[in-house]
VEXDO-501477 format. One record per atom (N, C-alpha, C): atom name; x, y, z. Coordinates in Angstrom, 1 decimal, always signed. Example, Ala and Ser with C-alpha at 12.3 -4.5 7.8 and 13.67 -1.06 7.14 Angstrom:
- atome  px  py  pz
- N  +13.2  -5.7  +7.8
- CA  +12.3  -4.5  +7.8
- C  +13.2  -3.3  +7.8
- N  +12.8  -2.2  +7.1
- CA  +13.7  -1.1  +7.1
- C  +12.9  +0.0  +7.9
***
This chain:
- atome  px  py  pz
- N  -252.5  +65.3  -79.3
- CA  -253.1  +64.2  -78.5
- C  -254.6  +64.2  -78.8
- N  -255.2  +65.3  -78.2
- CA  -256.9  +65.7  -78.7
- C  -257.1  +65.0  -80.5
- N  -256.5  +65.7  -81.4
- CA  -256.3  +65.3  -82.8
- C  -256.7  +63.6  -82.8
- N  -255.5  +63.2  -82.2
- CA  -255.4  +61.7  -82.6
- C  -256.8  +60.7  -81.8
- N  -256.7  +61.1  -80.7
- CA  -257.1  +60.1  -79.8
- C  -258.7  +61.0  -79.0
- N  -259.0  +61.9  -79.5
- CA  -260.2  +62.7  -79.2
- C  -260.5  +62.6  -77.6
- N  -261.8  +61.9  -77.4
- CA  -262.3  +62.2  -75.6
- C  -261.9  +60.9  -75.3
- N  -260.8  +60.4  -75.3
- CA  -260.2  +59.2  -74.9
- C  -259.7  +59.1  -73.8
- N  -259.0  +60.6  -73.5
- CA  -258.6  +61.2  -71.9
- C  -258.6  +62.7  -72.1
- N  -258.3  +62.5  -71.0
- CA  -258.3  +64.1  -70.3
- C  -256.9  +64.8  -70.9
- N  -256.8  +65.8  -71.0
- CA  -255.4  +65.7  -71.4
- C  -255.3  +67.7  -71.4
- N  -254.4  +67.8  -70.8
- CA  -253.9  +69.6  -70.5
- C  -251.9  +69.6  -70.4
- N  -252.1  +70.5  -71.3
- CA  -250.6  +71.2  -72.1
- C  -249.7  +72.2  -70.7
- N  -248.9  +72.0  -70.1
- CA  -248.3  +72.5  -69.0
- C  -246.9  +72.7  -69.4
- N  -246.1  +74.0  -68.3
- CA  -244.5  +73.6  -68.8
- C  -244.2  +73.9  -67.3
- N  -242.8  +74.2  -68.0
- CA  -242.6  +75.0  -66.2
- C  -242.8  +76.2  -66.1
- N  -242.6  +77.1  -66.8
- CA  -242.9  +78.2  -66.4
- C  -243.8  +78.6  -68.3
- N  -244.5  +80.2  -67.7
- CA  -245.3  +80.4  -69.0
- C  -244.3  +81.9  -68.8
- N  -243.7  +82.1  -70.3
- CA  -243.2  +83.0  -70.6
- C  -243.2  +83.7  -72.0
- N  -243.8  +82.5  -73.0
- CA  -244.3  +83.0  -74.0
- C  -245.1  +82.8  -74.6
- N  -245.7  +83.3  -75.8
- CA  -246.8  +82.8  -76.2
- C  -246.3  +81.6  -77.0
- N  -247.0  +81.0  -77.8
- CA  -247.1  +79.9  -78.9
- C  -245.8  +80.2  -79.7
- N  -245.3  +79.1  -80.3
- CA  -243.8  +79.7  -81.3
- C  -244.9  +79.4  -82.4
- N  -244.7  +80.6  -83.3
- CA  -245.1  +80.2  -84.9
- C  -244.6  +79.2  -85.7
- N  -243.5  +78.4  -85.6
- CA  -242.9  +77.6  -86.2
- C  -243.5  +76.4  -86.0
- N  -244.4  +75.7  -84.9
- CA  -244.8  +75.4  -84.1
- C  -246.2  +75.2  -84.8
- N  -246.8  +76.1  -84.4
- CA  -248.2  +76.2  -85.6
- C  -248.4  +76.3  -86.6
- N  -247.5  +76.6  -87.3
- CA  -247.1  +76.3  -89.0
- C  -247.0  +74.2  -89.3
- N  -245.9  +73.8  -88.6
- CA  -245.8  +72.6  -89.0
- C  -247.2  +71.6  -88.2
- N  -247.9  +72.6  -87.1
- CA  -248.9  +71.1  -86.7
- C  -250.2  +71.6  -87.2
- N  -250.2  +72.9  -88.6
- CA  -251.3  +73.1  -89.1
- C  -250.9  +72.4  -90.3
- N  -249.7  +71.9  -90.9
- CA  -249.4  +70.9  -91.9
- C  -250.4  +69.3  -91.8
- N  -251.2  +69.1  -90.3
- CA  -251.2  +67.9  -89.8
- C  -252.6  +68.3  -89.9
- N  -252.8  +69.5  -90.1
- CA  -254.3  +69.6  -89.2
- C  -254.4  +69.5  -88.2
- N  -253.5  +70.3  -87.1
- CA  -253.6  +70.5  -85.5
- C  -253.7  +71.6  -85.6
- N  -254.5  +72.3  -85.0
- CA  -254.7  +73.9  -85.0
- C  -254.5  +74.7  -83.6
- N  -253.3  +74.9  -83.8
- CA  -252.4  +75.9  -82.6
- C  -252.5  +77.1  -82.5
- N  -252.5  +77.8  -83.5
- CA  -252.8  +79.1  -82.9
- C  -253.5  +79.6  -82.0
- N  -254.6  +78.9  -81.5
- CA  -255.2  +79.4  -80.3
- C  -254.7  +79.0  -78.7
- N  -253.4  +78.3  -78.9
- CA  -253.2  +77.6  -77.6
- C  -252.2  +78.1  -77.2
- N  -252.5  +78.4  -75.8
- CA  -251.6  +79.5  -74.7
- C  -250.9  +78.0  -73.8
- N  -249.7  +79.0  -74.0
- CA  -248.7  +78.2  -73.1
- C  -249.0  +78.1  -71.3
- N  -248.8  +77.6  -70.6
- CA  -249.1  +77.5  -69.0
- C  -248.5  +76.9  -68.3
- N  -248.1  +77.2  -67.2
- CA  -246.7  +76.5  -66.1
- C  -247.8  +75.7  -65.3
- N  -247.2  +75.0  -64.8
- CA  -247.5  +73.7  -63.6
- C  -248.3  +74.5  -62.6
- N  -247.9  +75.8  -62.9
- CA  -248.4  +76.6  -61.5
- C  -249.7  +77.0  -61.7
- N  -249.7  +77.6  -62.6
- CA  -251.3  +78.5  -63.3
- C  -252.3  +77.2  -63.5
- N  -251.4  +75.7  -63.9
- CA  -252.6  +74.7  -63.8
- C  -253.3  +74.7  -62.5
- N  -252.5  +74.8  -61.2
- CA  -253.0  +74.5  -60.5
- C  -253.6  +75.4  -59.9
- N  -253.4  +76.5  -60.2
- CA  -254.2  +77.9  -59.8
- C  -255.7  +77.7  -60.6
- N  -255.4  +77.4  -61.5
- CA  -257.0  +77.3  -62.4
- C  -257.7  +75.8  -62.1
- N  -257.6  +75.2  -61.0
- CA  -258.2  +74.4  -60.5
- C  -257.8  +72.5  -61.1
- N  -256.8  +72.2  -61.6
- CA  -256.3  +71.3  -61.9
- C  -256.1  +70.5  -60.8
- N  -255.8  +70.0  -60.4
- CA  -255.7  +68.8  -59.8
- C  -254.9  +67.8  -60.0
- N  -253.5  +67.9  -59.9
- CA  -252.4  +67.5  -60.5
- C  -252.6  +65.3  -60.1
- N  -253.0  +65.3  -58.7
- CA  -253.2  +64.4  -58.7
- C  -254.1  +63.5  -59.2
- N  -255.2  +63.7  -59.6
- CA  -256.8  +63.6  -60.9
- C  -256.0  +62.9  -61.9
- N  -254.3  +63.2  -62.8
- CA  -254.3  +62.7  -63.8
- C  -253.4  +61.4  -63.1
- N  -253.5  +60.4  -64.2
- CA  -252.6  +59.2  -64.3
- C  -251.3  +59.1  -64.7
- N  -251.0  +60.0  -65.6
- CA  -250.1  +60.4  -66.5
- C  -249.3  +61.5  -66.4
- N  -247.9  +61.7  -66.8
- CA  -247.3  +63.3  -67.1
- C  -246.6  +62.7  -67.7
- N  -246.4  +63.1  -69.2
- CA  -245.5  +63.0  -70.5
- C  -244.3  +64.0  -70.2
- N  -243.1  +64.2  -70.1
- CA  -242.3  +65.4  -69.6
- C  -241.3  +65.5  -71.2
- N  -241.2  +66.4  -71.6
- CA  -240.6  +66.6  -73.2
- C  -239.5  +67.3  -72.8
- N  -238.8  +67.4  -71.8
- CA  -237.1  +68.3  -71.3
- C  -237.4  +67.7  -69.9
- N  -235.8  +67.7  -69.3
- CA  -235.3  +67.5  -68.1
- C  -236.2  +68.5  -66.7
- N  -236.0  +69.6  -67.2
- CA  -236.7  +70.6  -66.4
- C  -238.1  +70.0  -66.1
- N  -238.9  +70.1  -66.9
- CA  -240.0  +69.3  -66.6
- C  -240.1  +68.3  -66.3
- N  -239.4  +67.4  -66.6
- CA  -239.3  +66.3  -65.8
- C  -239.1  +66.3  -64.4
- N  -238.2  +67.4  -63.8
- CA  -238.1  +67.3  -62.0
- C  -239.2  +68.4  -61.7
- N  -239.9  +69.4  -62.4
- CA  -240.4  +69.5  -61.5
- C  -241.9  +69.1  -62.1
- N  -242.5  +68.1  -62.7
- CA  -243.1  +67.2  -62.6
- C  -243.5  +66.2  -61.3
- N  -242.0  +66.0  -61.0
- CA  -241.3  +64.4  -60.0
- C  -241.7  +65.2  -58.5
- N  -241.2  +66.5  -58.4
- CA  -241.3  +67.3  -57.7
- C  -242.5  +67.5  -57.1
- N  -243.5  +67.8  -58.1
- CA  -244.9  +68.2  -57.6
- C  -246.2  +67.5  -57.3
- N  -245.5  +66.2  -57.7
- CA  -246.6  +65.3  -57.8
- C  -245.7  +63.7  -56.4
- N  -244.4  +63.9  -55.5
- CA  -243.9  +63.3  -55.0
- C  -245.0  +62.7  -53.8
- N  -245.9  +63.4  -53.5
- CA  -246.7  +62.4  -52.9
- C  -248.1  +61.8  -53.7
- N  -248.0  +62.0  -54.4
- CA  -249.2  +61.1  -55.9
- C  -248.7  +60.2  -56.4
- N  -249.6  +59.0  -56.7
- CA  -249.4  +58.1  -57.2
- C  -250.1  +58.3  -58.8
- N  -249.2  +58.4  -59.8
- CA  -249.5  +58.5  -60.8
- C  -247.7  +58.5  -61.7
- N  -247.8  +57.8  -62.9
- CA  -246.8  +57.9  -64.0
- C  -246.1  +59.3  -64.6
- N  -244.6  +59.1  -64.3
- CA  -244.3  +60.5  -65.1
- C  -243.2  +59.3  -65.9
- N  -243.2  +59.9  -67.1
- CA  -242.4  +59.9  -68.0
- C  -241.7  +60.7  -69.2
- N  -240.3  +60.7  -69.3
- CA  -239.8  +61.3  -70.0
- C  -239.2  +61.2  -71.4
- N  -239.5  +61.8  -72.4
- CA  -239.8  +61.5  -73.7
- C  -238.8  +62.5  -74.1
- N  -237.8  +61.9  -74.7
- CA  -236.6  +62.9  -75.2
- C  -237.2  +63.7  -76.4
- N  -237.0  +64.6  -76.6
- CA  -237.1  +64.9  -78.0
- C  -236.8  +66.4  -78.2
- N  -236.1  +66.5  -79.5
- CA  -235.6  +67.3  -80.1
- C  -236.2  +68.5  -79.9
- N  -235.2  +69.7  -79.0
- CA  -236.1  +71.0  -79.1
- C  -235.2  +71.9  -80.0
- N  -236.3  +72.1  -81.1
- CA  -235.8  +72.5  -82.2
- C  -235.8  +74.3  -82.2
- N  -235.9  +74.7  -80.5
- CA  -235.7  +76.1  -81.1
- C  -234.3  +76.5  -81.0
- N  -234.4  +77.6  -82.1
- CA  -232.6  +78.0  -82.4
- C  -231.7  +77.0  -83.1
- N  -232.6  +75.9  -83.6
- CA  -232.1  +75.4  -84.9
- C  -232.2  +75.8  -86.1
- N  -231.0  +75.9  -87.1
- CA  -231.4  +75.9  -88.3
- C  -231.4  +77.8  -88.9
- N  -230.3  +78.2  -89.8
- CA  -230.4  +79.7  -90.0
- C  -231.7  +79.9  -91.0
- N  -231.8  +79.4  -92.0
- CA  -232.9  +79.5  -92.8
- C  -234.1  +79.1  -92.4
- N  -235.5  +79.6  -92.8
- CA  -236.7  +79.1  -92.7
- C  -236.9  +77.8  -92.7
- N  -236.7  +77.4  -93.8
- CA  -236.4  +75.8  -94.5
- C  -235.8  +74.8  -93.7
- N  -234.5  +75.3  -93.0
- CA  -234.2  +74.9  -91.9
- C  -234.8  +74.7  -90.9
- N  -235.2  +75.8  -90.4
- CA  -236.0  +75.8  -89.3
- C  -237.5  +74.9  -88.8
- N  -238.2  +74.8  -89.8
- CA  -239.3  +74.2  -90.2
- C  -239.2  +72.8  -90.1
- N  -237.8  +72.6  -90.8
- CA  -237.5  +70.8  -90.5
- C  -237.0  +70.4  -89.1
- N  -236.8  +71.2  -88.6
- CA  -235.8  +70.7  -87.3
- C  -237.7  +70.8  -86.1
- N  -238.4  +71.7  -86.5
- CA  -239.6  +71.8  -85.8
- C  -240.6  +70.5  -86.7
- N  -240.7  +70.1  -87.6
- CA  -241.3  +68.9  -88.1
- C  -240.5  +67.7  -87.9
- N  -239.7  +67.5  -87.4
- CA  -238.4  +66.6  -86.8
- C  -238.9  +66.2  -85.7
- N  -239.3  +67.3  -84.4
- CA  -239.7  +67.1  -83.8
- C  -241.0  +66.8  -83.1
- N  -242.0  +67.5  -83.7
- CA  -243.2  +67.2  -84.3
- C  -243.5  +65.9  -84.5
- N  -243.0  +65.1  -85.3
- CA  -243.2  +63.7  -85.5
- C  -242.6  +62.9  -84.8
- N  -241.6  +63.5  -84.2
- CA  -241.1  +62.5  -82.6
- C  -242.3  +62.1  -81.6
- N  -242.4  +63.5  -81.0
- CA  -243.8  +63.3  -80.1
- C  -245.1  +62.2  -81.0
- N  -245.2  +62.9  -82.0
- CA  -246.0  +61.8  -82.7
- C  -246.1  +60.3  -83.0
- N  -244.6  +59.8  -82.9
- CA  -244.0  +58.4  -83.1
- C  -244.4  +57.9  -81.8
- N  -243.8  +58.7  -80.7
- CA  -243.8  +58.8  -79.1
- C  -245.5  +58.3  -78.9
- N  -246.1  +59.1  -78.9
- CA  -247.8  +59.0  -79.0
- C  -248.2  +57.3  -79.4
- N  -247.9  +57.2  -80.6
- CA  -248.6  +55.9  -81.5
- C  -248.0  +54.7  -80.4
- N  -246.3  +54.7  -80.2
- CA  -246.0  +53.5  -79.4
- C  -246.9  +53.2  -78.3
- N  -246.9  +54.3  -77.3
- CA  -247.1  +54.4  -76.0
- C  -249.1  +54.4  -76.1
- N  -249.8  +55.0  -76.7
- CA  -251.0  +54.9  -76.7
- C  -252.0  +54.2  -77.9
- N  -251.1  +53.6  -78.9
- CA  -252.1  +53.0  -80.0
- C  -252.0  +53.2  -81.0
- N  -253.1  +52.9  -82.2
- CA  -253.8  +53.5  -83.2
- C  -254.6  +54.8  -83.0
- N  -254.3  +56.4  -83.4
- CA  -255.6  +57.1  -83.2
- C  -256.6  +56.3  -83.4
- N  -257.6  +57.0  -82.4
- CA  -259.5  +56.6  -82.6
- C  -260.1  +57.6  -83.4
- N  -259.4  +58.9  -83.7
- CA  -259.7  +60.0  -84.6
- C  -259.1  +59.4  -86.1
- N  -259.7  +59.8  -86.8
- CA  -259.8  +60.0  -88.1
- C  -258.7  +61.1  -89.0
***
Protein backbone atom coordinates (compact mmCIF):
# COMPACT_ATOMS: atom_id res chain seq x y z
CA UNK A 1 0.00 0.00 0.00
CA UNK A 2 2.85 2.59 1.24
CA UNK A 3 4.74 1.39 -2.36
CA UNK A 4 1.84 2.24 -4.39
CA UNK A 5 0.00 5.07 -2.97
CA UNK A 6 2.87 6.73 -0.54
CA UNK A 7 1.41 9.53 2.17
CA UNK A 8 -1.93 9.21 0.68
CA UNK A 9 -3.19 7.53 4.07
CA UNK A 10 -2.26 6.36 7.03
CA UNK A 11 -2.00 2.83 6.84
CA UNK A 12 -0.75 -0.02 9.70
CA UNK A 13 -0.30 -3.91 9.04
CA UNK A 14 -2.32 -5.87 12.01
CA UNK A 15 -3.56 -9.62 12.36
CA UNK A 16 -5.07 -11.33 15.04
CA UNK A 17 -2.66 -12.58 16.80
CA UNK A 18 1.41 -12.01 16.34
CA UNK A 19 3.05 -15.29 16.50
CA UNK A 20 5.50 -15.10 13.90
CA UNK A 21 7.86 -13.33 12.39
CA UNK A 22 7.68 -12.32 8.46
CA UNK A 23 7.33 -15.57 6.08
CA UNK A 24 10.41 -15.50 3.69
CA UNK A 25 8.29 -16.48 0.83
CA UNK A 26 6.56 -13.38 1.43
CA UNK A 27 9.62 -11.12 1.13
CA UNK A 28 11.09 -12.89 -1.60
CA UNK A 29 8.08 -12.30 -4.07
CA UNK A 30 7.22 -8.51 -2.74
CA UNK A 31 11.13 -7.81 -3.19
CA UNK A 32 10.32 -9.03 -6.92
CA UNK A 33 8.04 -5.67 -6.84
CA UNK A 34 10.33 -3.65 -5.03
CA UNK A 35 8.40 -3.92 -1.60
CA UNK A 36 10.85 -4.32 0.97
CA UNK A 37 9.70 -6.73 3.80
CA UNK A 38 12.20 -7.92 5.48
CA UNK A 39 12.08 -5.35 8.06
CA UNK A 40 8.34 -5.69 8.83
CA UNK A 41 7.18 -7.41 12.10
CA UNK A 42 3.95 -8.92 12.21
CA UNK A 43 1.33 -7.45 15.09
CA UNK A 44 -2.14 -8.37 16.51
CA UNK A 45 -5.06 -5.95 16.91
CA UNK A 46 -3.89 -6.03 20.41
CA UNK A 47 -0.22 -4.75 20.42
CA UNK A 48 -1.77 -1.97 17.89
CA UNK A 49 -3.63 -0.83 20.47
CA UNK A 50 -1.22 -1.18 23.21
CA UNK A 51 1.19 0.94 21.07
CA UNK A 52 -1.19 3.73 21.05
CA UNK A 53 -3.36 3.19 17.83
CA UNK A 54 -6.52 4.20 17.89
CA UNK A 55 -8.60 1.81 16.17
CA UNK A 56 -11.25 4.26 15.77
CA UNK A 57 -8.80 7.24 14.04
CA UNK A 58 -8.95 4.86 10.88
CA UNK A 59 -11.73 4.84 8.20
CA UNK A 60 -10.91 1.65 6.87
CA UNK A 61 -9.99 -2.18 7.81
CA UNK A 62 -9.15 -4.35 4.75
CA UNK A 63 -9.60 -8.03 6.54
CA UNK A 64 -7.54 -10.72 4.23
CA UNK A 65 -9.17 -14.15 6.27
CA UNK A 66 -12.43 -14.64 8.15
CA UNK A 67 -10.70 -14.54 11.50
CA UNK A 68 -9.81 -11.11 10.92
CA UNK A 69 -12.65 -10.17 9.70
CA UNK A 70 -14.73 -10.92 13.18
CA UNK A 71 -12.42 -9.78 15.15
CA UNK A 72 -12.03 -6.56 13.21
CA UNK A 73 -16.19 -6.38 13.36
CA UNK A 74 -15.71 -7.20 16.93
CA UNK A 75 -13.39 -4.41 17.97
CA UNK A 76 -14.36 -1.67 16.29
CA UNK A 77 -18.64 -2.57 16.90
CA UNK A 78 -19.02 0.75 18.42
CA UNK A 79 -16.96 2.89 15.51
CA UNK A 80 -18.10 4.11 12.71
CA UNK A 81 -15.69 3.25 10.09
CA UNK A 82 -15.59 0.46 6.98
CA UNK A 83 -14.46 -3.14 7.35
CA UNK A 84 -14.07 -5.10 4.42
CA UNK A 85 -13.26 -8.44 3.46
CA UNK A 86 -10.94 -9.30 0.62
CA UNK A 87 -10.75 -13.06 -0.11
CA UNK A 88 -7.60 -14.06 -1.01
CA UNK A 89 -5.50 -16.92 -1.38
CA UNK A 90 -3.39 -17.91 1.71
CA UNK A 91 -0.81 -19.48 0.11
CA UNK A 92 0.90 -21.01 3.16
CA UNK A 93 1.40 -24.79 2.91
CA UNK A 94 0.90 -24.58 -0.77
CA UNK A 95 2.87 -26.19 -3.16
CA UNK A 96 5.88 -29.16 -2.35
CA UNK A 97 8.57 -27.48 -4.38
CA UNK A 98 10.09 -23.98 -4.11
CA UNK A 99 8.74 -23.04 -7.54
CA UNK A 100 5.62 -24.03 -6.32
CA UNK A 101 5.54 -22.35 -3.47
CA UNK A 102 6.60 -18.95 -4.78
CA UNK A 103 3.68 -19.07 -7.29
CA UNK A 104 1.04 -19.77 -5.04
CA UNK A 105 2.70 -16.63 -2.67
CA UNK A 106 2.94 -14.39 -6.09
CA UNK A 107 -0.73 -15.58 -6.75
CA UNK A 108 -1.52 -14.09 -3.99
CA UNK A 109 0.50 -11.16 -3.86
CA UNK A 110 -1.09 -9.89 -6.96
CA UNK A 111 -4.55 -10.48 -5.68
CA UNK A 112 -4.20 -7.99 -2.85
CA UNK A 113 -2.65 -5.96 -5.57
CA UNK A 114 -5.59 -6.26 -8.17
CA UNK A 115 -7.71 -5.74 -4.80
CA UNK A 116 -5.73 -2.36 -4.16
CA UNK A 117 -5.97 -0.81 -7.84
CA UNK A 118 -9.97 -1.55 -7.94
CA UNK A 119 -10.81 -0.31 -4.57
CA UNK A 120 -8.20 2.73 -4.34
CA UNK A 121 -7.01 3.88 -8.07
CA UNK A 122 -4.06 4.40 -10.02
CA UNK A 123 -0.83 4.36 -7.64
CA UNK A 124 0.38 8.12 -7.03
CA UNK A 125 3.96 6.33 -6.52
CA UNK A 126 5.97 5.70 -9.31
Amino acid sequence: MKKMYGQRAYVQSAGVKNDMEIDGFSVAVCNELGIELSRHRSRSFDEMQQWGDDLSQFDLIVALSPASQRMALELTRHYHLDIEYWPILDPTGLGESRDAKLASYRQARDQIRDRMLVRFGPPSEP
